[in-house]
C-alpha positions as CSV (number, residue, x, y, z in Angstrom):
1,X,-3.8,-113.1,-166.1
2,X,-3.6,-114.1,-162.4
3,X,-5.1,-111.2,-160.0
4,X,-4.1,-111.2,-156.0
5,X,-7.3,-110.1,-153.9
6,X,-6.1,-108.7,-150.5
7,X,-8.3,-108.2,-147.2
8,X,-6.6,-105.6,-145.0
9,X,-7.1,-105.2,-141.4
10,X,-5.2,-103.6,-138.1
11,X,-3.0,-106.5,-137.9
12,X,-4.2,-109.2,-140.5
13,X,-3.8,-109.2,-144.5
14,X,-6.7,-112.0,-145.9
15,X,-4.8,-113.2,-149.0
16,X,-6.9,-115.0,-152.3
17,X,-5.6,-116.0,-155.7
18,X,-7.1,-116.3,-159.0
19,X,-6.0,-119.5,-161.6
20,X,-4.4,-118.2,-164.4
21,X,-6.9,-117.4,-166.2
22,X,-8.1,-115.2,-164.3
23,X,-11.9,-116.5,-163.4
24,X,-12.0,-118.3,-159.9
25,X,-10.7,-117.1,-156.4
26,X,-9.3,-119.1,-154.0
27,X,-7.7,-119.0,-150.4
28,X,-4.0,-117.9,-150.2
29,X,-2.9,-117.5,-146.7
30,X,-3.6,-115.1,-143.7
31,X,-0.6,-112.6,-142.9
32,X,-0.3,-111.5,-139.5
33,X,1.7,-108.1,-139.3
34,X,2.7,-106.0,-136.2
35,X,-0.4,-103.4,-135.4
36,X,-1.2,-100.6,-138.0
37,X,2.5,-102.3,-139.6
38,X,1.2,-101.6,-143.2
39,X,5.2,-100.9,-144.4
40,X,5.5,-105.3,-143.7
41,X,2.3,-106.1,-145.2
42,X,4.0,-104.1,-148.7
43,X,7.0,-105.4,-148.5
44,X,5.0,-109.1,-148.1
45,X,2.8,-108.2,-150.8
46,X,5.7,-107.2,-153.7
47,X,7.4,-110.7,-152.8
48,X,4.3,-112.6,-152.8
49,X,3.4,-110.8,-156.6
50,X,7.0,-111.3,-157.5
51,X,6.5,-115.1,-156.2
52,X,3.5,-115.9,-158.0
53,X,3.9,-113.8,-161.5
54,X,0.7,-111.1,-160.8
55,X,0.6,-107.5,-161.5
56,X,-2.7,-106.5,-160.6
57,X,-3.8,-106.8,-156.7
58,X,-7.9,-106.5,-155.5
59,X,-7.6,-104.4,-152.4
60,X,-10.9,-104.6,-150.2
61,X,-12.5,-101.0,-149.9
62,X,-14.5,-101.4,-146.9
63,X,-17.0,-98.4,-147.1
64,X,-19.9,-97.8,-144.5
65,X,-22.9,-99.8,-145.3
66,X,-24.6,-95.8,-146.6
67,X,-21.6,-95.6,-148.6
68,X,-19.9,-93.0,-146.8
69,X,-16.3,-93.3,-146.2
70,X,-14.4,-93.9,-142.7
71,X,-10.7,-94.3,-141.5
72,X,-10.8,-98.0,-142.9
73,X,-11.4,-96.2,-146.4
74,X,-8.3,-93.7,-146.1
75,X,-5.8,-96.2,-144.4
76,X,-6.8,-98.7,-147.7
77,X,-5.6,-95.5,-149.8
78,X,-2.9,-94.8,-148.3
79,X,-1.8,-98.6,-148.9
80,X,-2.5,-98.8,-152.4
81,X,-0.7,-95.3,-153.0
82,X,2.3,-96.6,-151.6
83,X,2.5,-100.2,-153.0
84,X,2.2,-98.4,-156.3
85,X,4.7,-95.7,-155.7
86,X,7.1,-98.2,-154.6
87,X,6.4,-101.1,-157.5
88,X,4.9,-101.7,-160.5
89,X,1.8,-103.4,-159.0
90,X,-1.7,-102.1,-160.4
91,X,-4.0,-101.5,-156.7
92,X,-7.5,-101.9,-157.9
93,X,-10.3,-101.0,-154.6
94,X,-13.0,-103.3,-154.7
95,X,-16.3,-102.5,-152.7
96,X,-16.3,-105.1,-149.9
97,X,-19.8,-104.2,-148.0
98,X,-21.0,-107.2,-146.8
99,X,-18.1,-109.6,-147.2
100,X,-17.8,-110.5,-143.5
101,X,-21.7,-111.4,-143.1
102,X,-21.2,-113.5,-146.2
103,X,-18.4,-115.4,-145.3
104,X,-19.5,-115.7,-142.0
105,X,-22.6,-117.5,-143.5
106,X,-20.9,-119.4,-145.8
107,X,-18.4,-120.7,-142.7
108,X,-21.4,-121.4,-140.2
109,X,-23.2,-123.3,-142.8
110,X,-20.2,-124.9,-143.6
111,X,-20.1,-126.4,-140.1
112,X,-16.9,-124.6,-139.5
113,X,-16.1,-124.2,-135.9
114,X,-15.5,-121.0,-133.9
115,X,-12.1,-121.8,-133.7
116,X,-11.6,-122.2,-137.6
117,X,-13.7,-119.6,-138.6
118,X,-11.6,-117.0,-136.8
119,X,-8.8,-118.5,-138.5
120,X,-9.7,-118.4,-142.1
121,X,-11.9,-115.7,-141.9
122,X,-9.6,-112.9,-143.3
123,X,-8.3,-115.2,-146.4
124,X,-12.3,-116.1,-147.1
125,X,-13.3,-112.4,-147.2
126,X,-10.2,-112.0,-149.8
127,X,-12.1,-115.0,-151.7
128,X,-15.1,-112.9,-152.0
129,X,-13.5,-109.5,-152.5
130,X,-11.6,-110.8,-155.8
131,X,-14.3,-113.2,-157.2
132,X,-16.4,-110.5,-157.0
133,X,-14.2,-108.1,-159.2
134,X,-13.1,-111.3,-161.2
135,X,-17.4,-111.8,-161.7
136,X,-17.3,-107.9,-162.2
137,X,-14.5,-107.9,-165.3
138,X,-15.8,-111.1,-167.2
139,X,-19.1,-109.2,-168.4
């Protein structure tokens, strides 16, 4: 079963993809949507699951690091309430503390320039959001 694992911003949607079988993540795309635009990021979301055969999207949950929950929190909510009213897409919230300062690790040590890090950084924190609930499911 292939999963989608999505990295929502203000104006940016970090896309990954699992293979098949549903064990590794890997960079899809970065969306750019008009600001706070989260009705285009949906309707790009139900084509992209349509496009690729997947029923189950990995929505980051970006909670503060003491695990409260901020605006970030609520607007994720809101977007996995409405892609599931409006489809039959399953919106699972994945904890995603930490995933910039990992990717942004990974990237430097990668010898990634500025330039391309701000680029791919959205699609690599979708890598990390879904392999982690893809590492999460396999025990």
């Amino acid at each position: 079963m292939k999963y989608i694992g999505l990295d929502l911003g203000s104006k940016t949607l970090g896309v990954a993809i699992s293979d098949p079988l549903g064990m590794l993540a890997r960079a899809y795309e970065t969306y750019r949507f008009d600001d706070d635009n989260y009705d285009l990021a949906i309707a790009y979301v139900i084509k992209l699951c349509e496009k690729e055969g997947v029923q189950t999207v990995v929505l980051g949950y970006p909670k503060h690091m003491n695990g409260d929950e901020g605006i970030r929190c609520k607007i994720s909510e809101e977007f996995k309430n409405k892609l599931e009213a409006i489809s039959d897409i399953k919106v699972i919230l994945q904890d995603e503390r930490l995933t910039t300062v990992i990717v942004d690790r990974a990237m430097i040590s990668g010898n990634l320039s500025r330039k391309n890090r701000k680029t791919k950084k959205d699609e690599m924190a979708a890598v990390v959001i879904l392999q982690n609930y893809l590492d999460k499911i396999s025990y």
